[in-house]
N, C-alpha and C positions, 0 to 999 in steps of 0.2 A: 302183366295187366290183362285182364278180363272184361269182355261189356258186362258180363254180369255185377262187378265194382261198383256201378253207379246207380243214381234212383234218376234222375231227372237225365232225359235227349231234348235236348234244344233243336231246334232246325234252323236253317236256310229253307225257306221255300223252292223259290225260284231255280229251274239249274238241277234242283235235288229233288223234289217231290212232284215240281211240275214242270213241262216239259214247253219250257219258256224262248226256248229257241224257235222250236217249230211253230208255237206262236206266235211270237215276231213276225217269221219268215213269211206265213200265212195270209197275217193281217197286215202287212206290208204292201202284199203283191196288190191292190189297184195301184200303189204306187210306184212298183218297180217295173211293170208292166210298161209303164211309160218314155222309161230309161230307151235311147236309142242301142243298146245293148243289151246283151247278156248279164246278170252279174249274177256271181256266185253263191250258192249260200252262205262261206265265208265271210264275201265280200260284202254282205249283207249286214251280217252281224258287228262285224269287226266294227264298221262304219258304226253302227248302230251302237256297239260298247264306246268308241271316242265319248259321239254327239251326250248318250246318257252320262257317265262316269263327269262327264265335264259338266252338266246342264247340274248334274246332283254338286259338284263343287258351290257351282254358283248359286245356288237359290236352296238353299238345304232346306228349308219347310215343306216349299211347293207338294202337294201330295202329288203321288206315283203319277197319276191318269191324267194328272194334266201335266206335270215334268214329262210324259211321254207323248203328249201333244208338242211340246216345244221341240223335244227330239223327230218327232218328222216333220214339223217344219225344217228342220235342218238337213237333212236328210233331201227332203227336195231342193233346197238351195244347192245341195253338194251337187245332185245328180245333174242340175239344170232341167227340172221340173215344175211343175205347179201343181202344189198341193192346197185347196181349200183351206177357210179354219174351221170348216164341218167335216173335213177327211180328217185334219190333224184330231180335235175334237174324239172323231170315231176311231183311230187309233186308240189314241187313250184309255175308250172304253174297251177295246179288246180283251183286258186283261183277263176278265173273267171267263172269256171264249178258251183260252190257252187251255191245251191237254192235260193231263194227270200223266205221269209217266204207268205204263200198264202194270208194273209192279208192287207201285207206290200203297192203293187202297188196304190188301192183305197184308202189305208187312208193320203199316201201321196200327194197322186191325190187333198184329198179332203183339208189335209192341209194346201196345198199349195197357196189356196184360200184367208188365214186369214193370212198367217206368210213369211217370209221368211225361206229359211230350208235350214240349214250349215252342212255340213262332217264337225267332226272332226274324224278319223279311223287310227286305226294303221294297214296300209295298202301303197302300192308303188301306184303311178298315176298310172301306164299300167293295174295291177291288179284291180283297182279301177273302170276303164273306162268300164271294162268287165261286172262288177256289177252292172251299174248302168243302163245298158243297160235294167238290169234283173227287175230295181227299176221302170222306166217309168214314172220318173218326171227329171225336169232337175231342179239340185239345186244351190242356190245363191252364192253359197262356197263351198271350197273344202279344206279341210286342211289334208292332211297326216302327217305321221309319214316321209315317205318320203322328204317331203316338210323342215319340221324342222331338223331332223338328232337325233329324238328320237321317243321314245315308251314310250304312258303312263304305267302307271300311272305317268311318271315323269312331273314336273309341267313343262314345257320347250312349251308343246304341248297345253294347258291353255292360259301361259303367249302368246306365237305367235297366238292363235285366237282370244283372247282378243284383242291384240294390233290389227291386222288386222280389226275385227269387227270395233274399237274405232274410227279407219280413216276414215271409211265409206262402207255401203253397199248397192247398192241403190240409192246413191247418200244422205247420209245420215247419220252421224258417230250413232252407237247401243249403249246403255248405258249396263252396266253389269245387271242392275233390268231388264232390257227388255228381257234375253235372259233366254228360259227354255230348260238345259241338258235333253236330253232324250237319255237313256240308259239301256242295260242290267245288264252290270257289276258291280259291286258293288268294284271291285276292282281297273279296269281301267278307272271307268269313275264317281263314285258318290263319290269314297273318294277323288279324286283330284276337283273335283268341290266344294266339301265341303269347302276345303281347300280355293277356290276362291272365297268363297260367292257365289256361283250362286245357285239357283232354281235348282229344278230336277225333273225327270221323270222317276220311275224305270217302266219300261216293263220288267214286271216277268215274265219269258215265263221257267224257270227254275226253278222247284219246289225241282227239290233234289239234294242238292250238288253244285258243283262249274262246274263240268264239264269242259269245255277247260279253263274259266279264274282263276287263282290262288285266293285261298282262302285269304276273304280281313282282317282277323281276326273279329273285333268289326267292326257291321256292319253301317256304315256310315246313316246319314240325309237323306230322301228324301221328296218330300212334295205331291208327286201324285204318286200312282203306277195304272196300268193296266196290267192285262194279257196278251192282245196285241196291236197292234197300232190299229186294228181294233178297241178296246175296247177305246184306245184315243180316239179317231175319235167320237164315239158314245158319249162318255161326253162331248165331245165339241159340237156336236150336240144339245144334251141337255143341254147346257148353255145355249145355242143361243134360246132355246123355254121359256126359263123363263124370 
């Protein structure tokens, strides 16, 4: 198998293209700040993958920016803190604050050239648009969690890019072998691709732990990993000299 095999890269945003930890961590601190301790930046997230992964169970609509209000509301009840519901509020809006990972821009730049390249993100469009601003490519699709009225890992967010892709894109219905997952997560984004047959693309950029996304158990198939997209980027380079 080759990346060259395919026309369509799906994404994960989050995790993979932007650097959604450090902005957590970031936009967090007036409220860890508070905490009568230290905590980690594990300790951080981990918390932080519970409170979300559970708040996205329960209210699968809620878009991104205010499901991420309800998450630090919770987050100060854990800590024994007070958080406003105008800190919670400006949580939320953070999203579009959150980094680009530094290799992210050129290797989409450059993939863009060979593939068409699809959002699927569990993410709201307004928080979305702010990100992408940050990406500096403009991509073929867009599919939120927003969009559908859930959060993966549930198959819901699959099923609606699949069918979307299957009508056309391009002017041109995608077959499911054409398309290659590319993703951090092993929880939101390689076990429910599994599940769909599709190709994948782990970008390991997370060596220890699960960090913001919840632990996936038995770690799911993938058929290509790299470190970064940068590191994408350069094997498909290297196809293309052989």
């Amino acid at each position: 198998m080759r990346l060259s095999d395919f026309k369509v890269l799906t994404f994960d945003c989050y995790g993979t293209l932007i650097d959604w930890e450090t902005g957590m961590v970031d936009a967090l601190s007036p409220l860890t700040r508070k905490v009568g301790r230290e905590l980690s930046r594990n300790e951080i997230l981990e918390a932080h993958a519970f409170h979300e992964s559970t708040q996205q169970a329960q209210t699968p609509g809620k878009p991104y920016r205010d499901l991420l209000a309800v998450v630090c509301k919770r987050l100060a009840e854990q800590w024994g803190v007070h958080a406003s519901h105008e800190d919670c509020v400006a949580y939320g809006r953070s999203v579009g604050d959150w980094p680009a990972f530094a290799d992210s821009p050129d290797a989409l730049r450059y993939l863009k050239t060979f593939y068409k390249l699809v959002i699927l993100s569990n993410v709201d469009n307004e928080s979305f648009a702010s990100s992408n601003k940050r990406l500096g490519v403009e991509f073929d699709a867009v599919v939120t969690a927003e969009d559908v009225g859930a959060y993966k890992p549930s198959p819901a967010n699959f099923e609606y890019m699949l069918a979307k892709l299957g009508r056309g894109l391009g002017g041109r219905p995608v077959a499911r072998g054409e398309i290659l997952h590319t993703a951090e997560s092993m929880f939101h984004d390689h076990k429910p691709a599994n599940a769909f047959g599709l190709a994948s693309c782990w970008i390991h950029r997370r060596h220890e732990g699960f960090g913001a996304t919840a632990d996936p158990g038995e770690l799911p198939r993938y058929d290509f990993r790299f470190t970064s997209m940068a590191g994408m980027a350069e094997a498909h380079r290297a196809e293309s000299r052989t």
